[in-house]
Jmol script that loads the backbone (N, CA, C; Angstrom):
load data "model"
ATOM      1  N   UNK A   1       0.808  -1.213   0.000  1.00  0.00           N
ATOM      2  CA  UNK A   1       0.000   0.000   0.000  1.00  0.00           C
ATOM      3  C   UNK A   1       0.850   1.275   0.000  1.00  0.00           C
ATOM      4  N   UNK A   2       1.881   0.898   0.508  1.00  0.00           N
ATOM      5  CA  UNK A   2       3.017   2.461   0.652  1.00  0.00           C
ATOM      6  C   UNK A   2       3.325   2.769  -0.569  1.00  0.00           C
ATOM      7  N   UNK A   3       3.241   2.257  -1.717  1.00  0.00           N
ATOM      8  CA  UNK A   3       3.390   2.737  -3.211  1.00  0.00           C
ATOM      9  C   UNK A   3       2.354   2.985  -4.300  1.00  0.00           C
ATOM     10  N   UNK A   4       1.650   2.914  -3.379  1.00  0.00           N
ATOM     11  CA  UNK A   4       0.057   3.879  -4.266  1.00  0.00           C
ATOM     12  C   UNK A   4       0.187   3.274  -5.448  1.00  0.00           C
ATOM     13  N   UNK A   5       0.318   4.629  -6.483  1.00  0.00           N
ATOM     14  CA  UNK A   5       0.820   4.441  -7.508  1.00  0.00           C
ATOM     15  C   UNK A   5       1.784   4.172  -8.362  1.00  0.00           C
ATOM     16  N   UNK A   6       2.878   3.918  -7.157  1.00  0.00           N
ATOM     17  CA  UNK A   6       4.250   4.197  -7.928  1.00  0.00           C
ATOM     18  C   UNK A   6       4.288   2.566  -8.210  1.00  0.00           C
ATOM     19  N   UNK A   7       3.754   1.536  -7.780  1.00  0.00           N
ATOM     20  CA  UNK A   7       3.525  -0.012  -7.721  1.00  0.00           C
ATOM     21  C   UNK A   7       4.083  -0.685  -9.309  1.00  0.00           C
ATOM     22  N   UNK A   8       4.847  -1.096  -9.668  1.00  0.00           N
ATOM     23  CA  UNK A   8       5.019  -1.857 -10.819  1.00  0.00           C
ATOM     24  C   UNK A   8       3.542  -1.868 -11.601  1.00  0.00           C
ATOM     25  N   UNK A   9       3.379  -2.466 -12.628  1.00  0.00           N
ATOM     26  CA  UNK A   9       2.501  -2.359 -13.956  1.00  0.00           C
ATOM     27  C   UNK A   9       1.955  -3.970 -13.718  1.00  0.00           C
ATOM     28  N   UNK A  10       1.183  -4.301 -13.427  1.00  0.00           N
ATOM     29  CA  UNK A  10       0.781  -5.649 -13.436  1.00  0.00           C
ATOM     30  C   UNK A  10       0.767  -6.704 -12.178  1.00  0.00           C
ATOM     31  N   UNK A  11       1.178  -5.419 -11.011  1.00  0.00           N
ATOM     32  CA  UNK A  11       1.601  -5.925  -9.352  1.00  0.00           C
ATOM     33  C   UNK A  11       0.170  -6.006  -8.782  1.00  0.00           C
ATOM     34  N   UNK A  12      -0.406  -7.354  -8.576  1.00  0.00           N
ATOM     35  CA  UNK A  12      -1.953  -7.556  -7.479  1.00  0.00           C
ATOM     36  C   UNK A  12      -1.123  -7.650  -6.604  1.00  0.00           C
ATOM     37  N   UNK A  13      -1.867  -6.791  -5.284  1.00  0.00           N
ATOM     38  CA  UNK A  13      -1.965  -7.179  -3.864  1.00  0.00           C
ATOM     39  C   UNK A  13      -3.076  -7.946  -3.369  1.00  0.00           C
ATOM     40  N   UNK A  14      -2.577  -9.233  -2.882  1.00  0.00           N
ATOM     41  CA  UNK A  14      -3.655  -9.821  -2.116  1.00  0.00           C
ATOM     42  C   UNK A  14      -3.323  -9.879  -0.418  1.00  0.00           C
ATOM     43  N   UNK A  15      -4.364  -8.999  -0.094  1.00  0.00           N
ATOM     44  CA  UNK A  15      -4.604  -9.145   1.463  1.00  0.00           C
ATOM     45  C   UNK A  15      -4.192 -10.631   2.256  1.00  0.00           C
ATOM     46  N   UNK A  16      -3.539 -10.556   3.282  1.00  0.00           N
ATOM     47  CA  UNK A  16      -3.637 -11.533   4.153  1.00  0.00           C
ATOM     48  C   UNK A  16      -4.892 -11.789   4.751  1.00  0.00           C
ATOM     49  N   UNK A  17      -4.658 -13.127   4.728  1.00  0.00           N
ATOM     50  CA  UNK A  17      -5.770 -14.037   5.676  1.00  0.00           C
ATOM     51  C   UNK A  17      -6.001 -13.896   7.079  1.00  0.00           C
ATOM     52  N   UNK A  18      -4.796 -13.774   7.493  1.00  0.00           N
ATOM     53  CA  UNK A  18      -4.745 -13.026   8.965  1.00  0.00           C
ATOM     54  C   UNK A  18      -3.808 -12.579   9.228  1.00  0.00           C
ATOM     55  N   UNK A  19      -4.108 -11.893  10.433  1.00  0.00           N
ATOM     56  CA  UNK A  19      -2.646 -10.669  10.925  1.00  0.00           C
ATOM     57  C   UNK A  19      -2.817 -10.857  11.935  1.00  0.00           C
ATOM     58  N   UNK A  20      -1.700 -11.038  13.025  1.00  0.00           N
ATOM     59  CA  UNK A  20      -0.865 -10.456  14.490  1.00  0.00           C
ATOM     60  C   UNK A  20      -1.115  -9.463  14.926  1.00  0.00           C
ATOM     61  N   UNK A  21      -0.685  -9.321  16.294  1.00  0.00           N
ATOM     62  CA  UNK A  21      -0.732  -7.796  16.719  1.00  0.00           C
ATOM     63  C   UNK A  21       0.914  -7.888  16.789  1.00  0.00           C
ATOM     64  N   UNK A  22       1.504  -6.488  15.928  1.00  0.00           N
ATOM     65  CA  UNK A  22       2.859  -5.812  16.060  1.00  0.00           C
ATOM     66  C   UNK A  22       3.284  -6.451  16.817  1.00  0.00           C
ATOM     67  N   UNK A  23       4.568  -6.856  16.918  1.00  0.00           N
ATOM     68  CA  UNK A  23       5.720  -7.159  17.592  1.00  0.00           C
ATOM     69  C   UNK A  23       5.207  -8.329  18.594  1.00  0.00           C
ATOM     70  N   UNK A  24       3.876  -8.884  18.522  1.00  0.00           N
ATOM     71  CA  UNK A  24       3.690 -10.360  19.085  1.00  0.00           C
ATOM     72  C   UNK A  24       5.098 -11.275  18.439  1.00  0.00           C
ATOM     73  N   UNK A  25       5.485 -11.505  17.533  1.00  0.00           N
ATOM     74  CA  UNK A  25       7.002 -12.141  17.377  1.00  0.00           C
ATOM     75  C   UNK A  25       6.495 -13.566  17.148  1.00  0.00           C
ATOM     76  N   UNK A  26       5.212 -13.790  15.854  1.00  0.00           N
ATOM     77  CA  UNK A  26       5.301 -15.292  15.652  1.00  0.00           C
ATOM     78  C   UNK A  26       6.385 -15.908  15.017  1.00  0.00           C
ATOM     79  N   UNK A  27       6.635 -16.944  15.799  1.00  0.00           N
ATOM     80  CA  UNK A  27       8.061 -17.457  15.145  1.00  0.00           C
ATOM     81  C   UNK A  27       8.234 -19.141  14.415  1.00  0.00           C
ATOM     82  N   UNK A  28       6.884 -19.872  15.331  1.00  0.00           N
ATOM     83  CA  UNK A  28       6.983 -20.824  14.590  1.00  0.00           C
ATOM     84  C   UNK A  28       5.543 -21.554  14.312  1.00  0.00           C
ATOM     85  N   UNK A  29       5.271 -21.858  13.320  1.00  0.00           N
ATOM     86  CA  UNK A  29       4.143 -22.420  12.795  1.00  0.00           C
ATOM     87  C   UNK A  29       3.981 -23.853  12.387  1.00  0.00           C
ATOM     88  N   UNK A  30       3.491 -24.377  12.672  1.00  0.00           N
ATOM     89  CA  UNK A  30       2.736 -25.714  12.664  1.00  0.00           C
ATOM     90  C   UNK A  30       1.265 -26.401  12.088  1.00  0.00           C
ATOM     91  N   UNK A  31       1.167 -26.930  11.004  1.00  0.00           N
ATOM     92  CA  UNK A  31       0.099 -27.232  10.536  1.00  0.00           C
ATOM     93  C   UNK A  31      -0.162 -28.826  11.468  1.00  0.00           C
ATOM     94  N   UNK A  32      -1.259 -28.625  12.109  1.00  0.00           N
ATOM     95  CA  UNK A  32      -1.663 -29.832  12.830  1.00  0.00           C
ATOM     96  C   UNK A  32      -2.137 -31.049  12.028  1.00  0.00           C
ATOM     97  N   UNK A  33      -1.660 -32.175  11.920  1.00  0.00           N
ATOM     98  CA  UNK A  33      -2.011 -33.222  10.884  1.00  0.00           C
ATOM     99  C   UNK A  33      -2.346 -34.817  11.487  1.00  0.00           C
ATOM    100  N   UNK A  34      -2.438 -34.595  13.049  1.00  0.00           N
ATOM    101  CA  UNK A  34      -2.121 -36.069  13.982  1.00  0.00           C
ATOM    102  C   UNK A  34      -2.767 -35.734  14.898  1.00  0.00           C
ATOM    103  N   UNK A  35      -4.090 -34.817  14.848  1.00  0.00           N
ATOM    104  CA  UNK A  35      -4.980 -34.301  16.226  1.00  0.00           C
ATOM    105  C   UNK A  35      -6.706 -34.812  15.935  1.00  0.00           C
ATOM    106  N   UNK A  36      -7.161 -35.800  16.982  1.00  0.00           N
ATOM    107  CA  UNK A  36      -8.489 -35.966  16.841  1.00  0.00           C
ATOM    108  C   UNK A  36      -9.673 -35.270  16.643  1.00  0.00           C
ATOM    109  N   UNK A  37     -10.409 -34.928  15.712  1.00  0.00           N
ATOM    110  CA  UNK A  37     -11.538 -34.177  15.535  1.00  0.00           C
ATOM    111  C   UNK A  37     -10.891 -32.953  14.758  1.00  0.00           C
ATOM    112  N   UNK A  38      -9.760 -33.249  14.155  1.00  0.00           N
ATOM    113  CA  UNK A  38      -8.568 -31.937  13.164  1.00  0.00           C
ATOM    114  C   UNK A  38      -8.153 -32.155  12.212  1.00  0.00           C
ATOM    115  N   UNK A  39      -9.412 -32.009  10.792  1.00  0.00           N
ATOM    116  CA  UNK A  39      -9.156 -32.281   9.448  1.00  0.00           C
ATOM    117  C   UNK A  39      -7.632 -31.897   9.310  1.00  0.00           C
ATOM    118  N   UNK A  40      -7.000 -32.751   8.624  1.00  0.00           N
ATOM    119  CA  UNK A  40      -5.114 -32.294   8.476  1.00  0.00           C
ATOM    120  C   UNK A  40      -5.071 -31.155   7.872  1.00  0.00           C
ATOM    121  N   UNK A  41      -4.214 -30.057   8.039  1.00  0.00           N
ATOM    122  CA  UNK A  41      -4.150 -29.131   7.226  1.00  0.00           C
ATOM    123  C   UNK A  41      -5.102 -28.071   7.424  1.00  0.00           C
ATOM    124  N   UNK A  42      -6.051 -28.180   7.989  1.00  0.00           N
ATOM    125  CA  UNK A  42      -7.200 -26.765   8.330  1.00  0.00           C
ATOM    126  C   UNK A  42      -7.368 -26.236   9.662  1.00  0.00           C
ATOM    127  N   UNK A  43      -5.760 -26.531  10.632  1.00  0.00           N
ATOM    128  CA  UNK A  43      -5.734 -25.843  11.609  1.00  0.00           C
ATOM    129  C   UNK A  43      -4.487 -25.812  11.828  1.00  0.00           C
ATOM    130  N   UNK A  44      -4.003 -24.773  12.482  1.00  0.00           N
ATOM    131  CA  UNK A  44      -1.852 -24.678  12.934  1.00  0.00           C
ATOM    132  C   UNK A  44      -1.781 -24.149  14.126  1.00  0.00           C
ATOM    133  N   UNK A  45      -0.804 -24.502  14.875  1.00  0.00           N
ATOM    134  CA  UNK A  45      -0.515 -23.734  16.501  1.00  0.00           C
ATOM    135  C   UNK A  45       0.637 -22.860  15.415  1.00  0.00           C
ATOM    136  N   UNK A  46       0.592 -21.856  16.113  1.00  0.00           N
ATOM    137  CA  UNK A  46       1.821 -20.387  16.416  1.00  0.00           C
ATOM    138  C   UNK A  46       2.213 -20.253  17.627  1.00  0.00           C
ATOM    139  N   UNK A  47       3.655 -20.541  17.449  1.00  0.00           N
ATOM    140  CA  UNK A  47       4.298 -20.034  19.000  1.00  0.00           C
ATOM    141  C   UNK A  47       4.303 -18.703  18.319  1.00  0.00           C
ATOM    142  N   UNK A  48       3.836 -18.233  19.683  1.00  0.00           N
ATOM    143  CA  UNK A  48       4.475 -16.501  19.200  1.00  0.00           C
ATOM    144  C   UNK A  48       5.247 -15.654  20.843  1.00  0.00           C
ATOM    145  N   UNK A  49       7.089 -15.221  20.210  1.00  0.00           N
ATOM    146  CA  UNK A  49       8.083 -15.349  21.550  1.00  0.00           C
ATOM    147  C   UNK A  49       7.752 -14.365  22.293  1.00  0.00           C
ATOM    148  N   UNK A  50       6.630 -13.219  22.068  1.00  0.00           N
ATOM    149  CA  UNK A  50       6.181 -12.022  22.375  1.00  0.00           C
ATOM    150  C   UNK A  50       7.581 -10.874  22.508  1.00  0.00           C
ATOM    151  N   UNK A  51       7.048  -9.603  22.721  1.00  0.00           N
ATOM    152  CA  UNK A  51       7.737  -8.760  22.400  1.00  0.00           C
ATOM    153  C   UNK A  51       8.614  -7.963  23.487  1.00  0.00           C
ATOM    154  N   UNK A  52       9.518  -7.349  23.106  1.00  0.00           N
ATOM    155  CA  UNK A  52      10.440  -6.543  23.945  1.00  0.00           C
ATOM    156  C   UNK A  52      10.583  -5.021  24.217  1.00  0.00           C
ATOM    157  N   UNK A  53       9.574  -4.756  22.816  1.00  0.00           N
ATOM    158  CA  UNK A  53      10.221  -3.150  22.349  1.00  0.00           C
ATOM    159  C   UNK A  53       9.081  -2.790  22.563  1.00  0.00           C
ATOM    160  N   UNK A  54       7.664  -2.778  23.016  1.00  0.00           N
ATOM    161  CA  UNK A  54       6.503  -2.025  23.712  1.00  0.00           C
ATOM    162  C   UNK A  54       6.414  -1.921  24.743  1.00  0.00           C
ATOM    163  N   UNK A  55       5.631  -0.693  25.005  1.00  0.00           N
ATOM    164  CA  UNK A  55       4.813  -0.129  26.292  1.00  0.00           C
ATOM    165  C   UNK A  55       4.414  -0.915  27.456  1.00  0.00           C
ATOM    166  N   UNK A  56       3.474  -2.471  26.681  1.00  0.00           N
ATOM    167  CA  UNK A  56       3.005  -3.307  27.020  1.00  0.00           C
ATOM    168  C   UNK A  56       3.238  -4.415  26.256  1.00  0.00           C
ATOM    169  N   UNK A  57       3.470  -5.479  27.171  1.00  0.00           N
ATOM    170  CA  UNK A  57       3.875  -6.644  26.296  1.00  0.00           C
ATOM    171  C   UNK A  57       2.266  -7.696  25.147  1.00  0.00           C
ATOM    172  N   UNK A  58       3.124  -7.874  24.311  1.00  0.00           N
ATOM    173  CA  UNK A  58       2.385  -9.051  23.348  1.00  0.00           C
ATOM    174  C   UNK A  58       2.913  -9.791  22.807  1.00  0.00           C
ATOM    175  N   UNK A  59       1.968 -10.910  22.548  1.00  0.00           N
ATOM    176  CA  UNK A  59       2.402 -12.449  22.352  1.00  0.00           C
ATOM    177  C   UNK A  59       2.435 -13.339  23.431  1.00  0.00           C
ATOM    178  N   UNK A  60       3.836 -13.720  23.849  1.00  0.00           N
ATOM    179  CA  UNK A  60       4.119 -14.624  24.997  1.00  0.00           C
ATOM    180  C   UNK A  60       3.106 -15.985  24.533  1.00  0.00           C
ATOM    181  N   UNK A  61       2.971 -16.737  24.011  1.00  0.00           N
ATOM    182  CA  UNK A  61       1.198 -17.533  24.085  1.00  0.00           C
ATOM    183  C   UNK A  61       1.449 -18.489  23.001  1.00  0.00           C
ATOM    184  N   UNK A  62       0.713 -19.722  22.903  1.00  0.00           N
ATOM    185  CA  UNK A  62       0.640 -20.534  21.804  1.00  0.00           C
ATOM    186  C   UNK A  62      -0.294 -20.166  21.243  1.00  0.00           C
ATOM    187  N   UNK A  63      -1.015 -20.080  19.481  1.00  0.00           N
ATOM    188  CA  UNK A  63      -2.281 -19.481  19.535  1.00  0.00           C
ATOM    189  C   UNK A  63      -2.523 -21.116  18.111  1.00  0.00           C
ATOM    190  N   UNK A  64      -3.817 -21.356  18.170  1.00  0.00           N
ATOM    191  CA  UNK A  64      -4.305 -22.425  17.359  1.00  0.00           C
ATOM    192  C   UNK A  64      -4.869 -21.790  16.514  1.00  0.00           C
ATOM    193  N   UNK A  65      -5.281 -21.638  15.070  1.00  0.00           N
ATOM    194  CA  UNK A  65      -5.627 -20.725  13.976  1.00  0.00           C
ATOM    195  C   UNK A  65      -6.322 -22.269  13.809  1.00  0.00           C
ATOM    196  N   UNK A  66      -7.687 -21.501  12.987  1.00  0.00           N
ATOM    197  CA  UNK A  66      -8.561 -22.660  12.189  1.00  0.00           C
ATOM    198  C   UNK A  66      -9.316 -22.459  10.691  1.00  0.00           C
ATOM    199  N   UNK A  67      -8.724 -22.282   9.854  1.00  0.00           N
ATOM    200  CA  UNK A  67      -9.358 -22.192   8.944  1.00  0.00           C
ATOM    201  C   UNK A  67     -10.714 -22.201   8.240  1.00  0.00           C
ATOM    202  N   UNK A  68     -11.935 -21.488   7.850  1.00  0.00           N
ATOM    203  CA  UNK A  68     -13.369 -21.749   7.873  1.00  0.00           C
ATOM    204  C   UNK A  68     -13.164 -21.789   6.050  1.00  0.00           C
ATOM    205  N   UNK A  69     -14.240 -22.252   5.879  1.00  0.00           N
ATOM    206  CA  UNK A  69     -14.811 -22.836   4.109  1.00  0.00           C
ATOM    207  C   UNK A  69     -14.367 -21.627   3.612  1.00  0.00           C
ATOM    208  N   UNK A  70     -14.473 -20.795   3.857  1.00  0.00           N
ATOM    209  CA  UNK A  70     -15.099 -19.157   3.336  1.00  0.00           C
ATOM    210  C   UNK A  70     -13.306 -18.686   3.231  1.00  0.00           C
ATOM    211  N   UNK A  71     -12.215 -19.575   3.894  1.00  0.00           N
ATOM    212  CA  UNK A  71     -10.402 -19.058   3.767  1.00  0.00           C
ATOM    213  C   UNK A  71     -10.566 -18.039   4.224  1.00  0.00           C
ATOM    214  N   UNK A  72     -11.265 -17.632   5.700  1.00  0.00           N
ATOM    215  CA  UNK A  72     -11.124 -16.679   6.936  1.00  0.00           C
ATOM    216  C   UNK A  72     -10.233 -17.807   7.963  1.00  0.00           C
ATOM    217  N   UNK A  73      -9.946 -17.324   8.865  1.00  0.00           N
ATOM    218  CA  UNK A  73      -8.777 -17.625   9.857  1.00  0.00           C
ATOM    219  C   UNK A  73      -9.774 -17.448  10.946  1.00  0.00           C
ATOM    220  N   UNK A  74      -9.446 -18.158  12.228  1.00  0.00           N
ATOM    221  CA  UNK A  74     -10.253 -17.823  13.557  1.00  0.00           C
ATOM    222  C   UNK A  74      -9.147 -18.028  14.113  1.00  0.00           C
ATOM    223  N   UNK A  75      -8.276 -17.281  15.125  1.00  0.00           N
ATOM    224  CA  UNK A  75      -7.621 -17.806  16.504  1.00  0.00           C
ATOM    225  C   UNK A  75      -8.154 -17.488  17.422  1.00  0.00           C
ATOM    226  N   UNK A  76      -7.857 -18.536  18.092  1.00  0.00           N
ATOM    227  CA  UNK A  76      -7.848 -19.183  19.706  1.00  0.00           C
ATOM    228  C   UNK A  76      -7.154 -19.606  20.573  1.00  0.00           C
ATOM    229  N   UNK A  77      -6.541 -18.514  21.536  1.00  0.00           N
ATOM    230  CA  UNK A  77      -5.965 -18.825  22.549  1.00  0.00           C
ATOM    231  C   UNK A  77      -5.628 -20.621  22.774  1.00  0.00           C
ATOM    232  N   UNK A  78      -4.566 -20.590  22.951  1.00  0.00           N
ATOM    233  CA  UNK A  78      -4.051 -22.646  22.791  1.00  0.00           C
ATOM    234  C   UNK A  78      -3.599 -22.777  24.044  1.00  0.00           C
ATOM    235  N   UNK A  79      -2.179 -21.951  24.447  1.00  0.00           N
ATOM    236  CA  UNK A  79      -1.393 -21.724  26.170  1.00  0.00           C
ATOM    237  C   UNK A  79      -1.528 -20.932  26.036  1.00  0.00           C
ATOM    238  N   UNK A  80      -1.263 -20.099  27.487  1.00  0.00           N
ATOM    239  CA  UNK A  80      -1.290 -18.929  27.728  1.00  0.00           C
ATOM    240  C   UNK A  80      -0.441 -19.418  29.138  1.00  0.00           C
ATOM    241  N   UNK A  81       0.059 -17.672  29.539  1.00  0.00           N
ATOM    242  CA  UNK A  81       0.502 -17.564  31.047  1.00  0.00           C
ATOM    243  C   UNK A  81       1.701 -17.776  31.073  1.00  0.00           C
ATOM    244  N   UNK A  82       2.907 -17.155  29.976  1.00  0.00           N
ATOM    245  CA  UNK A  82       4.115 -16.987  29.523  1.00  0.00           C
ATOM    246  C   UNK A  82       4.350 -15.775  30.199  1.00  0.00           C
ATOM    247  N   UNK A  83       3.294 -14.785  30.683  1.00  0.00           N
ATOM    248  CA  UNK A  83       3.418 -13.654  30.643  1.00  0.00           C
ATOM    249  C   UNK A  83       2.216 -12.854  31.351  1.00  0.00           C
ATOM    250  N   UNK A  84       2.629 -12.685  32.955  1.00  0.00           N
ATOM    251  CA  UNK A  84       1.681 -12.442  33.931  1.00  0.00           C
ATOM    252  C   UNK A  84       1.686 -11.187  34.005  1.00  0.00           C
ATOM    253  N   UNK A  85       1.056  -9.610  34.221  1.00  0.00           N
ATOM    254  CA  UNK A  85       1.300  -8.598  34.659  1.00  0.00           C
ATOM    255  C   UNK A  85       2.352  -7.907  34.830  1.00  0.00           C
ATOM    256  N   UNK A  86       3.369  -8.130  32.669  1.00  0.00           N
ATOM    257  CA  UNK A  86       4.174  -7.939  32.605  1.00  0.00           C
ATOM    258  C   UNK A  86       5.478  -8.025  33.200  1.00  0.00           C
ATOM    259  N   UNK A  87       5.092  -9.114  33.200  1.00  0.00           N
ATOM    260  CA  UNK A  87       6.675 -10.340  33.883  1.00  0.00           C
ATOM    261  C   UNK A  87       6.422 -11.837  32.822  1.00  0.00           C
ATOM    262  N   UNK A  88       7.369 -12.227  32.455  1.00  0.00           N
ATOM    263  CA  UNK A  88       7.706 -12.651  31.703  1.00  0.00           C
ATOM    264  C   UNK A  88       8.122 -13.754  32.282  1.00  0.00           C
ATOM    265  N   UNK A  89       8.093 -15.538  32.015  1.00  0.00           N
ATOM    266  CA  UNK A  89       7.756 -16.478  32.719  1.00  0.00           C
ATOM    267  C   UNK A  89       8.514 -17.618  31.501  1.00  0.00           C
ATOM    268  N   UNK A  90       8.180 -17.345  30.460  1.00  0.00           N
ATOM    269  CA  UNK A  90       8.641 -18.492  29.227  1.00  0.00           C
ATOM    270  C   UNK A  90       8.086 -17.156  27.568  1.00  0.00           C
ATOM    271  N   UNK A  91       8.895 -18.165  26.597  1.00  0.00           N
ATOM    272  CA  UNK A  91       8.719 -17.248  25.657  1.00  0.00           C
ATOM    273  C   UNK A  91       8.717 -18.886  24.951  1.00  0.00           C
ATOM    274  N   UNK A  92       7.546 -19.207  24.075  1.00  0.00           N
ATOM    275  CA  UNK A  92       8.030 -19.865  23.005  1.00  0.00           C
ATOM    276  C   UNK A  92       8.419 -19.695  21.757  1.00  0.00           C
ATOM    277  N   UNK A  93       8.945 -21.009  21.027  1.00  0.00           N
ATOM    278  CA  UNK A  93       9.631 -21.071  19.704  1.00  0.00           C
ATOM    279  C   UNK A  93       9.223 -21.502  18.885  1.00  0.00           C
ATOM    280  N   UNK A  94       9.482 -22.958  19.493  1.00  0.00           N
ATOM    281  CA  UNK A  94       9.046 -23.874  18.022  1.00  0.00           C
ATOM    282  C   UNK A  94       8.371 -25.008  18.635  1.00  0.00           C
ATOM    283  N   UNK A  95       7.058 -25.437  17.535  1.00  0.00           N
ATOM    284  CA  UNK A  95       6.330 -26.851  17.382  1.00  0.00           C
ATOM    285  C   UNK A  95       6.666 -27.711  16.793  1.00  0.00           C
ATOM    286  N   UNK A  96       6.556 -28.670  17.471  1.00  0.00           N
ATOM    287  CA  UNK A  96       6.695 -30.107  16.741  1.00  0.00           C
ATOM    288  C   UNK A  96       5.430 -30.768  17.238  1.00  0.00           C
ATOM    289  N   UNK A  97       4.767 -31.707  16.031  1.00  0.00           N
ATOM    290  CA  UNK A  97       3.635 -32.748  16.320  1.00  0.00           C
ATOM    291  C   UNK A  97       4.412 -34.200  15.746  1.00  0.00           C
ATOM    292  N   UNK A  98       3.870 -35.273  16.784  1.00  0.00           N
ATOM    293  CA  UNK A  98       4.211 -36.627  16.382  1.00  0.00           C
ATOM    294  C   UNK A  98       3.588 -37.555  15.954  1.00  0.00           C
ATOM    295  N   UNK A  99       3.206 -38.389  15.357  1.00  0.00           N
ATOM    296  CA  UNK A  99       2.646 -38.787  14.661  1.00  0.00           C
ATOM    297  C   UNK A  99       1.338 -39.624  15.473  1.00  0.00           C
ATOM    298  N   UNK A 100       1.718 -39.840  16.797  1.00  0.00           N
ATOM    299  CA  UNK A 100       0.687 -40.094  17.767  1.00  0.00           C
ATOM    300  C   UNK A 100       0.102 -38.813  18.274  1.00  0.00           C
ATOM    301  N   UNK A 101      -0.149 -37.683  17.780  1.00  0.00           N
ATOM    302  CA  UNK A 101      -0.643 -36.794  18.210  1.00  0.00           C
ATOM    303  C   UNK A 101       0.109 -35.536  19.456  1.00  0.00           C
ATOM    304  N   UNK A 102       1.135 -36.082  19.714  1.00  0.00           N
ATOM    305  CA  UNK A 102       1.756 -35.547  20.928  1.00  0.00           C
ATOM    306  C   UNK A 102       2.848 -33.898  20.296  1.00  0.00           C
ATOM    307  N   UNK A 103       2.678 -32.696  20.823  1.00  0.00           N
ATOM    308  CA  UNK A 103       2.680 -31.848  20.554  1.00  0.00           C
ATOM    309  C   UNK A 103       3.706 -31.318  21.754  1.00  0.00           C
ATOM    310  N   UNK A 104       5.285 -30.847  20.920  1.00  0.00           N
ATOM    311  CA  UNK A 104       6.444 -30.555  21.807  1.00  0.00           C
ATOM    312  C   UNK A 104       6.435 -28.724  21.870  1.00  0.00           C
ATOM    313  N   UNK A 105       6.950 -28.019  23.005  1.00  0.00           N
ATOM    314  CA  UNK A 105       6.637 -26.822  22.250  1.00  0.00           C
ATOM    315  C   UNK A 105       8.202 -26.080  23.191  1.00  0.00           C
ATOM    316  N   UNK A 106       9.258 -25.474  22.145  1.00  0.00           N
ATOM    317  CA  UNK A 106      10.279 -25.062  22.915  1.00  0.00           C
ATOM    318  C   UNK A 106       9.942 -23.914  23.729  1.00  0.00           C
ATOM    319  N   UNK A 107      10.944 -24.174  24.507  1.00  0.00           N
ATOM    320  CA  UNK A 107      10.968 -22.657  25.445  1.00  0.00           C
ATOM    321  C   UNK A 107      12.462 -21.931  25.425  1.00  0.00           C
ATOM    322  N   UNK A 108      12.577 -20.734  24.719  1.00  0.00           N
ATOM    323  CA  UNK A 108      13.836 -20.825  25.195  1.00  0.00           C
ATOM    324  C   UNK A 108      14.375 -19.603  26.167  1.00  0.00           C
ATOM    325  N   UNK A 109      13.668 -18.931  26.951  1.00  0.00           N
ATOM    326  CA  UNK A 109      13.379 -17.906  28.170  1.00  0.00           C
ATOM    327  C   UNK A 109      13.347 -19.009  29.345  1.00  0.00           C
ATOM    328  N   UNK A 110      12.855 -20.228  29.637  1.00  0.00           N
ATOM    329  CA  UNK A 110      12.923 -20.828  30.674  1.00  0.00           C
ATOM    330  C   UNK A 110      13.554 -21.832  30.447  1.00  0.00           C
ATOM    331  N   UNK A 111      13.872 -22.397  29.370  1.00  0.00           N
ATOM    332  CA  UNK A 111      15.201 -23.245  28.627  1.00  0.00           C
ATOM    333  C   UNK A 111      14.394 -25.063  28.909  1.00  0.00           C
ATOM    334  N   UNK A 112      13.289 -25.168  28.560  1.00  0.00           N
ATOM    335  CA  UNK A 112      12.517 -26.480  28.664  1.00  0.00           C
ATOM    336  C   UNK A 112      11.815 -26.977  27.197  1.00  0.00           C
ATOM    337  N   UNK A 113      11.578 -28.094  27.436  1.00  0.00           N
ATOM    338  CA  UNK A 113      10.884 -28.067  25.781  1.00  0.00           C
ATOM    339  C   UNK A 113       9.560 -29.064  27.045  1.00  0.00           C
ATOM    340  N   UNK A 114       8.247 -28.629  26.046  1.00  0.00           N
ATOM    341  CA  UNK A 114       6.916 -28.706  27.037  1.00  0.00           C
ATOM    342  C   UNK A 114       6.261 -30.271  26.081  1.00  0.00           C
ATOM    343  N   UNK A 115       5.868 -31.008  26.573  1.00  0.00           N
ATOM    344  CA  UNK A 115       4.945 -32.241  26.053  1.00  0.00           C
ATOM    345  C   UNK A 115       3.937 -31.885  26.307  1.00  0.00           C
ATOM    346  N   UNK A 116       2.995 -31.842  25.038  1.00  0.00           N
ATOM    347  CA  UNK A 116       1.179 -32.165  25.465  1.00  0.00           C
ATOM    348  C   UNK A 116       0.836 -33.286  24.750  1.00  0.00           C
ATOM    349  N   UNK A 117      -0.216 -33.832  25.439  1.00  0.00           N
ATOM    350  CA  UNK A 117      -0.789 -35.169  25.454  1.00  0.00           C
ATOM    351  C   UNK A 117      -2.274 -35.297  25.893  1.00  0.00           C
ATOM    352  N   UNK A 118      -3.246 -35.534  24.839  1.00  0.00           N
ATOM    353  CA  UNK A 118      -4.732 -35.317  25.459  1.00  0.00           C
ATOM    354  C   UNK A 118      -4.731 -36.093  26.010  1.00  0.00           C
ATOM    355  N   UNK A 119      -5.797 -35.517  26.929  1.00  0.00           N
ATOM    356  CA  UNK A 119      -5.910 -36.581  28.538  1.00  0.00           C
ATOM    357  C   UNK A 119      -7.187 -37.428  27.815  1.00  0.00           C
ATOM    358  N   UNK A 120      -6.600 -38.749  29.015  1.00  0.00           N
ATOM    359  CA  UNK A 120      -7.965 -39.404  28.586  1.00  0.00           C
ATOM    360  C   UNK A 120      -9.230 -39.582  29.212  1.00  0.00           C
TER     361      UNK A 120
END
end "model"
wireframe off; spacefill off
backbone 0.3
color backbone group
């Protein structure tokens, strides 16, 4: 959009599907493909490591995105509580899913890597 007109001759912009809030810091993405009741491919966790350089912090959080028919995006809070009343607790990185469903998620502010496992 910052080039109006000055835009190359034949340049479409297509809008994103979804957007962040500034400096949330998503860093790693994951398409879920080994989760019960989770067509493969039409939902992803985002670690996102949250931010340093605001007022108030954002991110800190795992967030689950779900794709609808219509190629709108919904997120939904996944973890939370990286990040209490601006104190800072864990920052994540990166996802991994296993083929039994089990979902690793780094930390590297509290230096752990986290296992989830639906309960039964």
């Amino acid at each position: 959009p910052d080039f109006g007109t000055k835009a190359p001759g034949g340049l479409i912009f297509t809008p994103p599907a979804h957007m962040f809030t500034a400096h949330s810091t998503p860093l790693s993405i994951r398409f879920l493909r080994h989760q019960a009741g989770i067509e493969p491919g039409s939902a992803a966790l985002v670690a996102r490591h949250g931010s340093w350089n605001r007022s108030r912090k954002s991110g800190y959080d795992v967030v689950l995105l779900r794709w609808r028919a219509d190629g709108s995006v919904i997120e939904e809070p996944f973890i939370t509580g990286f990040e209490k009343a601006e104190r800072v607790i864990g920052r994540p990185v990166g996802i991994f899913e296993t083929a039994d469903g089990a979902i690793f998620i780094t930390d590297d502010f509290a230096r752990v890597i986290y296992r989830l496992v639906r309960s039964r």
